[in-house]
N, C-alpha and C positions, 0 to 999 in steps of 0.2 A: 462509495457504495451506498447506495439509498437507502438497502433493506437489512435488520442485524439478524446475524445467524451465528451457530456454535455449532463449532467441528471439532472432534475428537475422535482420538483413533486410540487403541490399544494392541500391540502384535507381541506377543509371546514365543519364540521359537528356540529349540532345542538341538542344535548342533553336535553332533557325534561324530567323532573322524571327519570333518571337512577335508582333512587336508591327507591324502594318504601318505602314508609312512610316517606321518610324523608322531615322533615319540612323546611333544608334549614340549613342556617350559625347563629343560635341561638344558645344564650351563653350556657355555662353547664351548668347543672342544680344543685341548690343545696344540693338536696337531692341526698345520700348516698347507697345500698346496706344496707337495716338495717339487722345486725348480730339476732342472734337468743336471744329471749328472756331470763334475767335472770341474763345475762352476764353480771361482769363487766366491768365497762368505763374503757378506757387508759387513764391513766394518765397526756395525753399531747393529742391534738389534732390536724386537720391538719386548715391551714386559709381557710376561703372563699370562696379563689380564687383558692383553688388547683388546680380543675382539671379542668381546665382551660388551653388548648394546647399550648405550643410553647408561654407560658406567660414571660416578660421581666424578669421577678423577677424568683428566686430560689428558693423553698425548703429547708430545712434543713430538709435531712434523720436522721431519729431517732437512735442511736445506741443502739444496744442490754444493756439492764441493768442486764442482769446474760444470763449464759451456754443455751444454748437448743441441742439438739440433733436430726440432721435431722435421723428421722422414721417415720415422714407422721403420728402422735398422737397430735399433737400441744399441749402438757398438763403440757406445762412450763409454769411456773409463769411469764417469762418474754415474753413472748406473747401477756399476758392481757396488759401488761402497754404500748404496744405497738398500735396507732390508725390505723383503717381498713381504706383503701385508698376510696375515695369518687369516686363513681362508675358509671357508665351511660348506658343506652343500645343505642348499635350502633347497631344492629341487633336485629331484623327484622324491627323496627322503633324509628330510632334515636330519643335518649331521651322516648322514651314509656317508660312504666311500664314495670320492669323487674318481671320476671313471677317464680323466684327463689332464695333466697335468698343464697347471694352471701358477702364474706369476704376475701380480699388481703390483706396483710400487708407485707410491707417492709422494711428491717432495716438492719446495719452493726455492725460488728467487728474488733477487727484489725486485721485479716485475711482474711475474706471475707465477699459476699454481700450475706444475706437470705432473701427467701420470704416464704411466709405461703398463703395454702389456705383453708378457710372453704365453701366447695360448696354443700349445701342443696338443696336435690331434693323432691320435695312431690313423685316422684314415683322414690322410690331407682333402682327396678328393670329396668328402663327403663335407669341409665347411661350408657352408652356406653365404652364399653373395647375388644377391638378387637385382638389387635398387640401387640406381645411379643418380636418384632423385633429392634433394635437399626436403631432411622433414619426413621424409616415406620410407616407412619400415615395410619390410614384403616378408615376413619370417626369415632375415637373414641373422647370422650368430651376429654377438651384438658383445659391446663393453659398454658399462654403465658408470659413469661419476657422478654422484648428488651429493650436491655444496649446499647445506643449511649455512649462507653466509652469515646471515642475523643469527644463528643460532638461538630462533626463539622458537621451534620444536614443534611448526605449523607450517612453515614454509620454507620451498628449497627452491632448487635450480638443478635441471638434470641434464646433462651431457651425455649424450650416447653417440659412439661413430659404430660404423662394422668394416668385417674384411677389404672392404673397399674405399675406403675413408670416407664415408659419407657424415654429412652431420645430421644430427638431431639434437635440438633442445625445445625443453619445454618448461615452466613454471608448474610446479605443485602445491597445490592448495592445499587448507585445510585438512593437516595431516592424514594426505592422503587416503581421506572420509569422504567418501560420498554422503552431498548434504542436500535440502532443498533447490533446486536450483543453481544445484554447484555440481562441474565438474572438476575432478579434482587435477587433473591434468590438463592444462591449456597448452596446446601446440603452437598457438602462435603468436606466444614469444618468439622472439629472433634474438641472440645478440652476435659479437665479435667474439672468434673465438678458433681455433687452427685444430687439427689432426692429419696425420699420415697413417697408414696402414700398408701391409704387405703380407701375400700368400705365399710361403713358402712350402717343400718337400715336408717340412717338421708343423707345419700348423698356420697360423699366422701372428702377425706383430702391428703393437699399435703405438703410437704416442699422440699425448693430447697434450694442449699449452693454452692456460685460459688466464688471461689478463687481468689482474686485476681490479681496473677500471671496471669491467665487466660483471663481476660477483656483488659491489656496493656491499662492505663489511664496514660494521662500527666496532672500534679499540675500545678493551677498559680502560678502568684508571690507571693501569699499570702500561697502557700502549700495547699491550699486545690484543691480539684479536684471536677470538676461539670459535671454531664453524665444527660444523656438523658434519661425519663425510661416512657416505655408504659406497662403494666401489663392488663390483659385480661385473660377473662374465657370466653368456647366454650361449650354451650349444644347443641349437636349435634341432638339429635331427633327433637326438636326446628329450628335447625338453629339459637337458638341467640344469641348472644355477650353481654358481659358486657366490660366494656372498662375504663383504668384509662391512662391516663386523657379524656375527652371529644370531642376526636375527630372526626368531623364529617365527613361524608360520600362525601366528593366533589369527591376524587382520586380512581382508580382501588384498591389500597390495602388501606384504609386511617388507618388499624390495626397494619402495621408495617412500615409506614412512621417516620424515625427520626426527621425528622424538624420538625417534630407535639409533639415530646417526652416531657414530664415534665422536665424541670431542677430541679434537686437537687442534694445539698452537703452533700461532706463529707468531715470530720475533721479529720485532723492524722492520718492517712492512709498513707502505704508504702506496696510498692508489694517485695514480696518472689523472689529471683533471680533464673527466669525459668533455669531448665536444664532438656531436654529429648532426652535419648541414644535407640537407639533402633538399635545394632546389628544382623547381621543372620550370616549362615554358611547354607553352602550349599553343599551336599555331597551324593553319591550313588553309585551305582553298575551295570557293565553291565554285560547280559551274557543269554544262552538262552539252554533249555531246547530240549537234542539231537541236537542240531544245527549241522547242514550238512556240509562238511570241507570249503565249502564256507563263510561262515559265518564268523562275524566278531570277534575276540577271544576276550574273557572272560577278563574281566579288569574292572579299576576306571571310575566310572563314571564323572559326571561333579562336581569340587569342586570349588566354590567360598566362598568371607569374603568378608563382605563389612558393614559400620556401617552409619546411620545416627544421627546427632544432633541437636538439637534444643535449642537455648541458649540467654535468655533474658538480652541486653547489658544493658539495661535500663527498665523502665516501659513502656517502647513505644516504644523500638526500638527492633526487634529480629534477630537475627541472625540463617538462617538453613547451615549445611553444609554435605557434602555427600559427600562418597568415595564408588566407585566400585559399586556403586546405584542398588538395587533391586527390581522389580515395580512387582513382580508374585504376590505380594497379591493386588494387583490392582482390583475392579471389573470389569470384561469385560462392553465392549459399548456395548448399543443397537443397532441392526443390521438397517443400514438405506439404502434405495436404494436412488441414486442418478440418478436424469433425467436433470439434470442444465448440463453447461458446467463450473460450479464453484465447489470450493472445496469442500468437506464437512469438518466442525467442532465440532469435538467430544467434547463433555466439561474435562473440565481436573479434574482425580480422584486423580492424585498425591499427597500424603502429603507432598512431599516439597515442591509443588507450591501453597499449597493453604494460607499460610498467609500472609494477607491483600491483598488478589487474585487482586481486585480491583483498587490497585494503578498502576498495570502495565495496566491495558484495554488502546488503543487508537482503537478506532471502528469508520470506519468512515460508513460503513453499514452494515451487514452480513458477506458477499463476503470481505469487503475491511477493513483489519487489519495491523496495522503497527507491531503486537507482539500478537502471539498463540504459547503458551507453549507448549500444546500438538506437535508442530513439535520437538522439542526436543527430540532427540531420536530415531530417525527414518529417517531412509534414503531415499532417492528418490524415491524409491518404497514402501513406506510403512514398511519394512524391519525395525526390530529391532540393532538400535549401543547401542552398551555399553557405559555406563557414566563413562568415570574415576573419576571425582569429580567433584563440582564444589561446588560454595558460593553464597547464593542470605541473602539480608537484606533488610527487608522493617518497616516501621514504621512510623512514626511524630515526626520532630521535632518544634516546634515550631508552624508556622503557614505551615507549608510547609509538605506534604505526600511524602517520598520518596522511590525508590527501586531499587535496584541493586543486576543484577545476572552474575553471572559466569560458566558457563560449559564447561567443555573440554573431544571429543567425541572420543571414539578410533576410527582407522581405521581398514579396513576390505576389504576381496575381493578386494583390489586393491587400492581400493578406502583411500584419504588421513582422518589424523584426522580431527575436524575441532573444533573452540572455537570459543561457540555462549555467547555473552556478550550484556544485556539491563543497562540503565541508565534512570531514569525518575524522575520527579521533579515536583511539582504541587502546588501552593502556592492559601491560599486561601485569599478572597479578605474582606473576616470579617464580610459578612450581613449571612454566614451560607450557600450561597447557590453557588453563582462566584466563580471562580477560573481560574489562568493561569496556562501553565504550559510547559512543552517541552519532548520528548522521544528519544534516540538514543540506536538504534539495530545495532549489528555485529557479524557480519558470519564470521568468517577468516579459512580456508585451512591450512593444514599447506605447502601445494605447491602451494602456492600465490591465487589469483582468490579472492579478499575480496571483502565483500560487505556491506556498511553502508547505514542503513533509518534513516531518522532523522524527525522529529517535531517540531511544534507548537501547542496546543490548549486553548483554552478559552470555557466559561461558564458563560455566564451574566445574571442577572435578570434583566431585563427591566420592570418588576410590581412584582403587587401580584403573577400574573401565569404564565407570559409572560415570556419564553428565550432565549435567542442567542446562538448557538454553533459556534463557527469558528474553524476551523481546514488546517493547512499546513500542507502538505508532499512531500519530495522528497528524490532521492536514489543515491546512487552515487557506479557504480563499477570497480575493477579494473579490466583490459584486457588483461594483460603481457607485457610485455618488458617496462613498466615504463608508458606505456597508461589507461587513465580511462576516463570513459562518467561519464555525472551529468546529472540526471535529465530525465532516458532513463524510470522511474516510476514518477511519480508527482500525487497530490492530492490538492486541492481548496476547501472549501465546507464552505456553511453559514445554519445553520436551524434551522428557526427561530418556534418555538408553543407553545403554549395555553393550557395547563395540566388542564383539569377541568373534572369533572364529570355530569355533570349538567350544563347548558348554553351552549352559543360558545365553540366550540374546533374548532381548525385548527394546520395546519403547513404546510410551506413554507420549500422542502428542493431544495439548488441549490449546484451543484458539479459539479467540472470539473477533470476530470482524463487521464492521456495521458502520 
């Protein structure tokens, strides 16, 4: 940035009944979702205190006691002995009388995590089944499972099927906060992962079975491993929610907020050593029918080979790697017009940028990113370069989010290769929500001209709702002949708000850029 300026903002607003019906920050309640009559009791049941958000204490998730088979029948023996999760309406008025009777249950094996749903509607005709589509929600009634597998109370993983088995998952960022240049739901993620469903006379029925491999969960010291889990049903004609555990209405999304998730364990448990190969081949024909002697003669069309990998070094650490990369099954962007003098930011569809997308964000607004993928690839003009390979790993170790990428780009038209390399490190600070952390990005030519950004950031809780973001940036590059500036980009920014839904909201943002 050539020229220095100072941006601040201050917004003060006061929130009153956002949410109707809600009664406010009362405990959950202890009444249940009662299952249909007739039925027998599970054999074990839940305490208390379950569904009760973001409770200090843990669960112990029930492990499956014989086979089931996900097809959406639930009419295994080992179902029954399993207890229906204690259930709440958070729509259309938190804790009201739910207006359908409603049954979750969640339980493990030593392969993976299932859930069951029993969703009784008094008018069958009126569930909702719209979309056939993978990933496309059309307002049909819906079942939700979010797996805070890290359980680090920022980030999840959400599973939704509906009456028709469709899947949906997505990645949840950023405790489900909308932030600068974040959204907080990324659709496209993909992983491995089964449901069945069925419409019945009485409502309908779901089961889900997720691997795993899939979730990447780290074990304490003790081997066991503790995730976060919110499970929810959607009646769409309704609009209302049932919700496990009982979290209430304060936040824009309070349905898929991790640091609201239940903790529970699990015992003995070890993940399947991810491996996914997905090569192509690419090959054709040119030539053209009567072509006039002008034309260009008849021959091989374009052939390329190129493979991608996917490879789990650990239960929490993954490794992608890519050779001679091919993004034509990309889905196109939506078309956007641009009236700013800033850039526009496409979201990124890539499958090899999307796992743990989240550890690499440094946003310090829209406009102002230390690291977008989506440049990757693409030349000055927009223009398509070829990937010759490269290696990005992301994952947790410990208390720390880390990730690191590799690419090196051909050259073309003249123009030199170049190898764009990110490092980023993020340590959390243990109450679930702080963390520091630092970024370094590099452009290198392969005919000199490098260019390094480098970081700082933090994330403090200063209360219940209250946060701090601080953020440094600066850039430094080289000139030629052994000359470089520091500092010819720079970034400053402190902002400070108030996450509420109801009452006070504010935030203070101050930045300086130059």
């Amino acid at each position: 940035m050539g020229t220095e300026t100072w941006r601040s903002a201050a917004i003060v607003t006061l929130l009153s009944g956002a949410v109707a019906g809600a009664p406010g920050d009362g405990a959950a309640q202890d009444g249940a979702a009662r299952g249909p009559s007739g039925r027998s009791p599970a054999s074990i049941s839940w305490p208390d205190d379950a569904a009760v958000p973001a409770a200090p204490r843990p669960l112990r998730m029930p492990r499956l006691p014989g086979p089931v088979e996900v097809d959406g029948r639930l009419d295994e023996a080992a179902w029954e002995r399993i207890p229906p999760l204690p259930l709440t309406m958070l729509w259309p008025s938190f804790q009201g009388e739910m207006t359908e009777e409603t049954e979750i249950r969640i339980a493990y094996d030593d392969e993976a995590l299932y859930a069951s749903g029993r969703f009784l509607d008094g008018d069958p005709g009126g569930v909702r089944a719209n979309s056939f589509y993978r990933d496309r929600w059309a307002g049909d009634d819906a079942f939700d499972l979010i797996v805070d597998a890290f359980n680090d109370d920022r980030t999840a993983l959400k599973f939704t099927t509906t009456p028709l088995g469709i899947l949906l998952d997505d990645e949840i960022r950023n405790d489900a906060e909308p932030g600068p240049g974040i959204e907080y739901l990324n659709p496209e993620w993909n992983a491995f992962w089964s449901a069945e469903s069925r419409i019945t006379e009485e409502g309908w029925f779901t089961e889900i079975r997720i691997p795993f491999s899939t979730l990447r969960f780290q074990p304490d010291d003790r081997g066991r491993v503790v995730m976060g889990i919110i499970a929810a049903r959607y009646i769409s004609r309704k609009s209302e929610k049932h919700i496990f555990p009982a979290i209430p209405p304060r936040w824009e999304a309070p349905d898929f907020k991790p640091s609201q998730a239940r903790d529970v364990i699990l015992e003995d448990v070890s993940s399947d050593r991810l491996v996914e190969v997905a090569p192509y081949a690419l090959a054709g024909l040119r030539g053209l029918v009567d072509a006039p002697p002008s034309a260009e003669p008849e021959g091989a069309g374009p052939r390329e080979v190129g493979l991608d990998l996917k490879y789990g070094l650990t239960s929490n650490l993954t490794l992608d790697l890519t050779a001679n990369t091919d993004f034509a099954q990309v889905e196109a962007d939506d078309q956007q017009v641009n009236l700013t003098r800033f850039n526009l930011f496409f979201p990124e569809k890539r499958d090899f940028f999307q796992e743990r997308a989240s550890v690499f964000e440094f946003n310090a607004s829209d406009e102002v990113r230390l690291f977008h993928s989506r440049r990757i690839g693409l030349g000055p003009d927009g223009e398509p370069v070829r990937i010759l390979g490269g290696a990005r790993l992301a994952g947790r170790a410990g208390l720390w989010d880390v990730g690191l990428l590799d690419i090196q780009l051909d050259g073309a038209d003249g123009r030199p290769g170049e190898n764009t390399g990110v490092a980023r490190a993020r340590r959390g600070l243990g109450d679930g929500v702080s963390y520091v952390g630092g970024m370094l990005t590099s452009r290198i030519p392969t005919e000199g001209g490098a260019r390094l950004d480098y970081g700082a950031d933090g994330l403090f809780a200063l209360g219940d709702r209250e946060l701090l973001t601080v953020q440094l940036a600066r850039s430094w590059r080289e000139e030629g002949e052994g000359a470089s500036s520091i500092g010819d980009a720079s970034l400053a920014r402190l902002f400070l708000e108030r996450r509420s839904a109801s009452g006070l909201g504010y935030y203070l943002d101050l930045a300086r850029a130059g």
